[in-house]
ZADO-1210 file (C-alpha; in nm, 4 decimals, padded with zeros to 6 digits):
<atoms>
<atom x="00.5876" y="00.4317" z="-04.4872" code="UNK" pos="1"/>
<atom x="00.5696" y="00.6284" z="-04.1650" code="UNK" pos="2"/>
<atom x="00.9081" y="00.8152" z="-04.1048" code="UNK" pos="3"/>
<atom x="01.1505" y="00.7868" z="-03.8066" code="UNK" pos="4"/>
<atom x="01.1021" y="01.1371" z="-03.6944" code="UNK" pos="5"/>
<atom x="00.7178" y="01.0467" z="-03.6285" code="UNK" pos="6"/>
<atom x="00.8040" y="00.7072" z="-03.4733" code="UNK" pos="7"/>
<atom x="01.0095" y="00.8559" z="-03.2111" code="UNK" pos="8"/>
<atom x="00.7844" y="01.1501" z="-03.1727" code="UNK" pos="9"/>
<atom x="00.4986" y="00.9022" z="-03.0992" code="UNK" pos="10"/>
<atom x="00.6978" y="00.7074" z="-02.8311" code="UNK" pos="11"/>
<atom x="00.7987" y="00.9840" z="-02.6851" code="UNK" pos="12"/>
<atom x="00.4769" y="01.1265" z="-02.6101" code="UNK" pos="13"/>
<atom x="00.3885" y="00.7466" z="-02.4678" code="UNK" pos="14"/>
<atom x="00.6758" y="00.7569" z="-02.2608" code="UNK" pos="15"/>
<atom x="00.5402" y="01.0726" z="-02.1103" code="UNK" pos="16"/>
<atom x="00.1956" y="00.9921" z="-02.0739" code="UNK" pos="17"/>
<atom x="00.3145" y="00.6982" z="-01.8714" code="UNK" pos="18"/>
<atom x="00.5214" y="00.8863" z="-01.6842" code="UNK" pos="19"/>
<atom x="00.2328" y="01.1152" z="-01.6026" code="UNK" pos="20"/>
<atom x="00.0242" y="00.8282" z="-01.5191" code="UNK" pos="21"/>
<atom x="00.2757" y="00.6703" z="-01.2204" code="UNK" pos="22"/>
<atom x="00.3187" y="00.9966" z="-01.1369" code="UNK" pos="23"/>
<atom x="-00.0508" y="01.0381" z="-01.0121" code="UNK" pos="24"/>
<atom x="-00.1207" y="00.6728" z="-00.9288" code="UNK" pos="25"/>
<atom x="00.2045" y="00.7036" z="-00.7154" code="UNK" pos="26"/>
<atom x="00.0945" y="01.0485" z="-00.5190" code="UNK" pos="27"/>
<atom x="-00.2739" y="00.8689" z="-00.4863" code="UNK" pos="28"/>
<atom x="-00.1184" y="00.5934" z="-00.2890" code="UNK" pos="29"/>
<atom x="00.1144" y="00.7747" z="-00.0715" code="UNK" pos="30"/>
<atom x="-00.2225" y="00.9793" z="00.0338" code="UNK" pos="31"/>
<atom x="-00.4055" y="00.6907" z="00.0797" code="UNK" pos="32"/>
<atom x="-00.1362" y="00.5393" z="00.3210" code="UNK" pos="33"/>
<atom x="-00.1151" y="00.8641" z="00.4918" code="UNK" pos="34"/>
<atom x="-00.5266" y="00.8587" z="00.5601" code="UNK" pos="35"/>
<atom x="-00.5041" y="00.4903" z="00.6989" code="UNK" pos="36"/>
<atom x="-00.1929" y="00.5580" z="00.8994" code="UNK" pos="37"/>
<atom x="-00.3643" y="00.8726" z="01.0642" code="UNK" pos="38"/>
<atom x="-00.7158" y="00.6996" z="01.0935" code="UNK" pos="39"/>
<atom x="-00.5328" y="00.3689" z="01.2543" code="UNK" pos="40"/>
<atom x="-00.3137" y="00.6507" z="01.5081" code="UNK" pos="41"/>
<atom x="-00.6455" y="00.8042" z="01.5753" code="UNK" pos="42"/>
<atom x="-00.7834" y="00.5081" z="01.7997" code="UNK" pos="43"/>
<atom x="-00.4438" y="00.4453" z="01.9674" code="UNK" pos="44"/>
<atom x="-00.3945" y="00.4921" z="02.2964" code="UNK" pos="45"/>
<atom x="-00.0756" y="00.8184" z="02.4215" code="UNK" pos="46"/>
<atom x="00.1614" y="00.5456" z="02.5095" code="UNK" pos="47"/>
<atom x="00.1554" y="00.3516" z="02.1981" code="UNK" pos="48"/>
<atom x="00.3360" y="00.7001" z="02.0422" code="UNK" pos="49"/>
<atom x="00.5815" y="00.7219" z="02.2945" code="UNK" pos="50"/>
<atom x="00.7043" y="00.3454" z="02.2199" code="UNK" pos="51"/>
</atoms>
């Protein structure tokens, strides 16, 4: 039988790989919504910025 050390040393190191995981896919999106929000400013006329 596997002991309770190991257990919790295994779901530990999920819980950080996880972590790690939303850590990256959450960066990735805030960079992606920065890119659209720039490209969509990009075409916008000077008064739409000063609304």
């Amino acid at each position: 039988m596997v002991g309770w050390p190991k257990i919790l040393g295994g779901v530990l190191v999920l819980a950080a790989i996880t972590w790690v995981i939303v850590e990256i896919r959450e960066d990735g999106a805030r960079s992606a919504k920065t890119r659209l929000r720039d490209r969509t400013m990009i075409g916008q006329p000077r008064s739409f910025e000063a609304q």
